[in-house]
C-alpha positions in Angstrom: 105.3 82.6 86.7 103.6 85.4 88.2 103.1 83.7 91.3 106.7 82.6 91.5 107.3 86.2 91.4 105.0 86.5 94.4 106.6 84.5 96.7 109.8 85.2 96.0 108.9 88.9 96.7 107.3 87.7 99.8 110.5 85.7 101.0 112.3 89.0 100.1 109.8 91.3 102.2 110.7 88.9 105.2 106.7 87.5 105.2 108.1 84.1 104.8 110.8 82.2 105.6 113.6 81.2 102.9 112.9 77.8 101.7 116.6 77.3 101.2 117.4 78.5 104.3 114.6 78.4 106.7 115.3 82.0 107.8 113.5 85.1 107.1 115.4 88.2 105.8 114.3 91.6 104.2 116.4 92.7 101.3 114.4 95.6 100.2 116.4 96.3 97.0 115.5 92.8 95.7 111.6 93.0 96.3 111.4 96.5 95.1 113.1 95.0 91.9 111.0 92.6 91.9 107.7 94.2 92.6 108.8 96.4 89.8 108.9 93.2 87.1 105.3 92.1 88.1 103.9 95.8 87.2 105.5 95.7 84.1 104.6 92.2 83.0 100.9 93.9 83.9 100.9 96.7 82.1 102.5 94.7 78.9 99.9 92.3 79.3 96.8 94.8 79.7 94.6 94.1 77.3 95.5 90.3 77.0 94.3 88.9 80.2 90.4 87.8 81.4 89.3 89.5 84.6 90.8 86.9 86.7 94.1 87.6 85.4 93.6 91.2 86.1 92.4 90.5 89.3 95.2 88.3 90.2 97.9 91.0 88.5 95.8 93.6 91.3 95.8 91.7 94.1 99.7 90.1 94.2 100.4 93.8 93.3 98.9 95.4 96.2 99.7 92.6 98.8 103.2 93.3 97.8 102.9 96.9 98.0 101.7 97.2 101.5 104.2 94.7 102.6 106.8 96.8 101.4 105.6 99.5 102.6 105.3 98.0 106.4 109.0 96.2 105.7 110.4 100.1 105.2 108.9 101.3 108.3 
């Protein structure tokens, strides 16, 4: 689920082109939305997950982030 999330938010960030589609578009309203579900599905889950799980929750989150970030600029 978590990596649906992902790319989804990378489709939305403009990384990668829209399977349905074939175009890339930013909608920044959507990936911030969406970047905001994955944090909380993190934080509800601390405490629940290995360290992989954590790791994963870490690095989708901060791949995301920065691509945000570089998609407001």
């Amino acid at each position: 689920f978590i990596l649906s999330l992902y790319s989804s938010g990378l489709v939305q960030l403009g990384k990668v082109e829209d399977p349905s589609t074939g175009n890339k578009s930013v909608n920044i309203e959507l990936a911030q939305h969406t970047i905001d579900m994955i944090a909380m599905l993190e934080e509800k889950t601390k405490g629940n997950l290995n360290d992989e799980e954590t790791n994963l929750f870490k690095a989708l989150l901060s791949e995301l982030r920065l691509a945000f970030v570089e998609a407001k600029a």
